[in-house]
C-alpha positions as CSV (number, residue, x, y, z in Angstrom):
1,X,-4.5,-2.3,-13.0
2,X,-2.2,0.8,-14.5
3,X,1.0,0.8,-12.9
4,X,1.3,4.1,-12.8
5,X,-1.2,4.4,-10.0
6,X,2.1,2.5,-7.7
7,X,4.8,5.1,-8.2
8,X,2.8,8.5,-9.0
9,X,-0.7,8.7,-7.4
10,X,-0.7,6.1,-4.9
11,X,-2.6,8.2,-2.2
12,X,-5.4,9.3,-4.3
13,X,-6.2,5.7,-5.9
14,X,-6.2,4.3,-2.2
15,X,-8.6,6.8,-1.0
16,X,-10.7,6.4,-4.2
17,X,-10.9,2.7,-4.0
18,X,-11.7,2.8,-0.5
19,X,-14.9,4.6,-0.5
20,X,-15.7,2.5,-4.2
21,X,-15.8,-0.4,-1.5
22,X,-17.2,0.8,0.9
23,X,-20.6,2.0,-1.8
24,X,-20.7,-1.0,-3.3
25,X,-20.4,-3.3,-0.2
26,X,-23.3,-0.7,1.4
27,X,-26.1,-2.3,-0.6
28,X,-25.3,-6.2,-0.9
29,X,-24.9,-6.2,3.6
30,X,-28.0,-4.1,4.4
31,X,-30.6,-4.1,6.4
32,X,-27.6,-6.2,8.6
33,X,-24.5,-5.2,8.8
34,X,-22.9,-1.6,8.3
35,X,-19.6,-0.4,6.4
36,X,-18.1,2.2,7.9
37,X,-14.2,3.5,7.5
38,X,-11.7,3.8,10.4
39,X,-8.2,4.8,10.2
40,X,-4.8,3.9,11.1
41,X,-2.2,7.0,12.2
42,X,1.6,6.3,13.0
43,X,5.0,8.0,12.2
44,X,7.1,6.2,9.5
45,X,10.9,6.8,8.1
46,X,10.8,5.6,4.5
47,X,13.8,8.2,3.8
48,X,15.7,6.8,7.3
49,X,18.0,4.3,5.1
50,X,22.0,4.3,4.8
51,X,21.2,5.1,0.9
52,X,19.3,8.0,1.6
53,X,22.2,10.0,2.9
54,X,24.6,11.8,0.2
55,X,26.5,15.0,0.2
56,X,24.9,18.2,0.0
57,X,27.8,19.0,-2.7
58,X,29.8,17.4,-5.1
59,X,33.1,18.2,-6.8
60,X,33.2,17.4,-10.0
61,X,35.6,17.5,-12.6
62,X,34.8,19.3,-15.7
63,X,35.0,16.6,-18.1
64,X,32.3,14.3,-15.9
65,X,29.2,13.6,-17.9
66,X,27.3,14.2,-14.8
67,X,28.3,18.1,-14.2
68,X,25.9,19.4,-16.9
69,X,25.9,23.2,-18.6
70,X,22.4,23.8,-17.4
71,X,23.3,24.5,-13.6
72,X,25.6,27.1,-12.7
73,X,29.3,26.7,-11.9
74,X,32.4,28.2,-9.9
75,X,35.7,27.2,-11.6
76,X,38.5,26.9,-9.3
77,X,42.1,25.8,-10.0
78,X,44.5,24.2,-7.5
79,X,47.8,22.6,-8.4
80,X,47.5,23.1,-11.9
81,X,44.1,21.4,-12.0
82,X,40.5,22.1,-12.6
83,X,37.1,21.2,-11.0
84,X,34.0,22.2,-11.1
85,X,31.3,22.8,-7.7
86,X,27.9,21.5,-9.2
87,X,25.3,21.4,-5.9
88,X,23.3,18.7,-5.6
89,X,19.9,18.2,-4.1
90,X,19.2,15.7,-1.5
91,X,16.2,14.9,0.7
92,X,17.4,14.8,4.1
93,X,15.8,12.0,6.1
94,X,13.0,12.3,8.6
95,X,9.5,11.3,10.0
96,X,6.3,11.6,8.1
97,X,2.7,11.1,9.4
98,X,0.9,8.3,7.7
99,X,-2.8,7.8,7.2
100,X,-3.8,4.9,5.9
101,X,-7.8,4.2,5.4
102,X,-9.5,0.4,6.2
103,X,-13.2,-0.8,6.5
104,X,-14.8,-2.3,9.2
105,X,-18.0,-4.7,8.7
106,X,-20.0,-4.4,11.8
107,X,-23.4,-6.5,12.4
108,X,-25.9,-3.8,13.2
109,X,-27.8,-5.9,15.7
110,X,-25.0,-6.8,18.3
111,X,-22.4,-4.2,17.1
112,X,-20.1,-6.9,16.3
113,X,-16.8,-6.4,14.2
114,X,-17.4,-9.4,11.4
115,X,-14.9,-8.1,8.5
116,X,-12.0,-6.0,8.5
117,X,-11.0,-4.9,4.9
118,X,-7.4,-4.0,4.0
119,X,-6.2,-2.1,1.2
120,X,-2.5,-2.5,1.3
121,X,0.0,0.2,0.8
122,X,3.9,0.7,0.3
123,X,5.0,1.2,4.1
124,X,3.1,-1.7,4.8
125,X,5.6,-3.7,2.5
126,X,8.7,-1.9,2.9
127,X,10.6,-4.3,5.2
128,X,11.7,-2.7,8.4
129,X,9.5,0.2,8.4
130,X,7.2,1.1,11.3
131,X,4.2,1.5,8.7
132,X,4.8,-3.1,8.1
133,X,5.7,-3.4,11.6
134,X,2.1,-1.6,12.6
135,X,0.2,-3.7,10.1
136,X,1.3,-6.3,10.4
137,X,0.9,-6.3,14.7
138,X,-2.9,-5.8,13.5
139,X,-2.9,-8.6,11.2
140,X,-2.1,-10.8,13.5
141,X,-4.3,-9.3,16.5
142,X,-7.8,-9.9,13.6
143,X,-6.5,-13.3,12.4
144,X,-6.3,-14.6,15.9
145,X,-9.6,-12.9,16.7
146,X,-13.7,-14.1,15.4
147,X,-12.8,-11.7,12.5
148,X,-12.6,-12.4,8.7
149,X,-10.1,-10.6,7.0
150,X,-9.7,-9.5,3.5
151,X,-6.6,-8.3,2.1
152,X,-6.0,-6.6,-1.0
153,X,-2.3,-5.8,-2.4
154,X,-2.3,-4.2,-5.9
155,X,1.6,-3.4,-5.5
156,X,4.0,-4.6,-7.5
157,X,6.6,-3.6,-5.3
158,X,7.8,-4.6,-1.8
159,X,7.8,-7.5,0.1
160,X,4.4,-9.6,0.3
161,X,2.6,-10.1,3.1
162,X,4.0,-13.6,4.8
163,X,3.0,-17.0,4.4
164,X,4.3,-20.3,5.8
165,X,4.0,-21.8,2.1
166,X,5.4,-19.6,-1.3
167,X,2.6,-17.3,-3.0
168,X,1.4,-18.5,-6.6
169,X,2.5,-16.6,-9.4
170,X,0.9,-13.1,-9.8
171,X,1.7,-9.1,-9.6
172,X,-1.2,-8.5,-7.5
173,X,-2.7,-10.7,-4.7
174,X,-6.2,-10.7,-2.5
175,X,-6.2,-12.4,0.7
176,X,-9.3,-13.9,2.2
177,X,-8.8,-15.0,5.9
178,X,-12.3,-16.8,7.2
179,X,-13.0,-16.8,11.3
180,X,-13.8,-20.4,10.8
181,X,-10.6,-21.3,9.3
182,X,-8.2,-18.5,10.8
183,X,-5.0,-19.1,9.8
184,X,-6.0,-20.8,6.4
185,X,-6.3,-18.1,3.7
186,X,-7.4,-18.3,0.1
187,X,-5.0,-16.5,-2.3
188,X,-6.3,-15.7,-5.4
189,X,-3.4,-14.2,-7.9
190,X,-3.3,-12.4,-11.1
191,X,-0.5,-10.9,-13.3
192,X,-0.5,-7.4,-14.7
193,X,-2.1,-7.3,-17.6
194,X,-5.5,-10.2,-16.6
195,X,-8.4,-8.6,-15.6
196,X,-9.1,-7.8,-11.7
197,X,-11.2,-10.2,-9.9
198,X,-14.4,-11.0,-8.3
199,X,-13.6,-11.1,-4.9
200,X,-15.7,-12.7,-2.2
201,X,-16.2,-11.0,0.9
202,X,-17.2,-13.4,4.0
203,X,-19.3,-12.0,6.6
204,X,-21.1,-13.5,9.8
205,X,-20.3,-17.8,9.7
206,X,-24.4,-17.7,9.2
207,X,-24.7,-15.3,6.3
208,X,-23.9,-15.9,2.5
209,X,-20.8,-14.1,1.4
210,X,-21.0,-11.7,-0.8
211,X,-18.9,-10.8,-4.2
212,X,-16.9,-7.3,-4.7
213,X,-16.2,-6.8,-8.5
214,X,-12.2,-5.0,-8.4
215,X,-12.5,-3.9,-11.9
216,X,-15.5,-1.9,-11.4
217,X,-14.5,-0.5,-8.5
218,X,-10.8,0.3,-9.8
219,X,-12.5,2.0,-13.4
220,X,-14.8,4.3,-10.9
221,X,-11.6,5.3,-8.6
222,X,-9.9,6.1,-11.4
223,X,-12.7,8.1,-12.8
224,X,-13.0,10.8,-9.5
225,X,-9.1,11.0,-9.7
């Protein structure tokens, strides 16, 4: 996993390895089941944070490492002293529209929801923020439900999802929630630089799960990037 993807091109990885799943999950549940991808809209404030607000302008004196020769100055002098207006550029806090992409297994005969499939993503682990508030309300709506539910968190970042019990040791994690055994999930944890899994992905309590490969799928999102 490139950790690179986390803090520059986050968006386009998710979308990426969202369809990779969803074409290589296609073949291995047919004639029976479909894949199909639904999505998840709601306002978040990951700028909304005491930090996050700053002066539009500093005054600076002239001998402050931080007021550099590359931006333009006004020199003033009062009471026998000098300072130096360097602006400074702030984002001003306010609501964004987040989309985040999921799959749904369905069993073609009776319709059925079987498998939800999760790619987590930062607002979903920023603590406080409507985007973990929203998943995690859904989380708990699946788990309680006849619905298996896979997790997949390739952040290093944020707060994990939560578990009565302290996660193993690992950077990334893949969560595998079974109908049968609802709120018993297998964690399976890897650091940084190991390889990324084989994942299995459970389907109707009368079918054979099936295994997703991450590593292919994360070389062929990384590929259409």
């Amino acid at each position: 996993m490139d950790p690179f993807i986390e803090s520059n091109d986050w968006e386009d990885f998710h979308a990426n390895m969202i369809t990779a799943i969803q074409s290589a999950l296609v073949p291995l549940v047919r004639p029976d089941y479909s894949v199909r991808t639904e999505r998840r809209i709601y306002i978040d404030h990951p700028n909304d944070t005491p930090s996050a607000y700053l002066a539009d302008l500093a005054v600076i004196h002239r001998d402050d490492p931080l007021a550099t020769k590359e931006v333009r100055q006004s020199t003033v002098n009062y009471e026998s002293a000098t300072y130096e207006l360097v602006p400074v550029e702030r984002l001003l806090p306010g609501p964004i529209e987040v989309v985040e992409d999921y799959l749904v297994i369905r069993h073609l005969g009776s319709g059925d929801v079987v498998t939800v499939i999760e790619l987590l993503s930062p607002s979903n682990q920023r603590v406080g923020s409507e985007g973990r508030k929203a998943y995690l309300s859904k989380r708990e709506e699946i788990i309680s439900s006849r619905t298996n539910l896979v997790e997949l968190d390739l952040l290093r970042g944020g707060a994990r999802l939560p578990t009565i019990q302290p996660l193993p040791p690992g950077d990334y994690f893949a969560f595998v929630c079974r109908a049968k055994r609802r709120r018993v999930a297998s964690v399976y944890a890897w650091p940084v630089e190991h390889r990324l899994p084989v994942i299995p992905i459970p389907l109707a309590s009368d079918a054979a799960e099936v295994a997703l490969d991450l590593l292919t799928l994360g070389l062929w999102s990384i590929v259409c990037r």
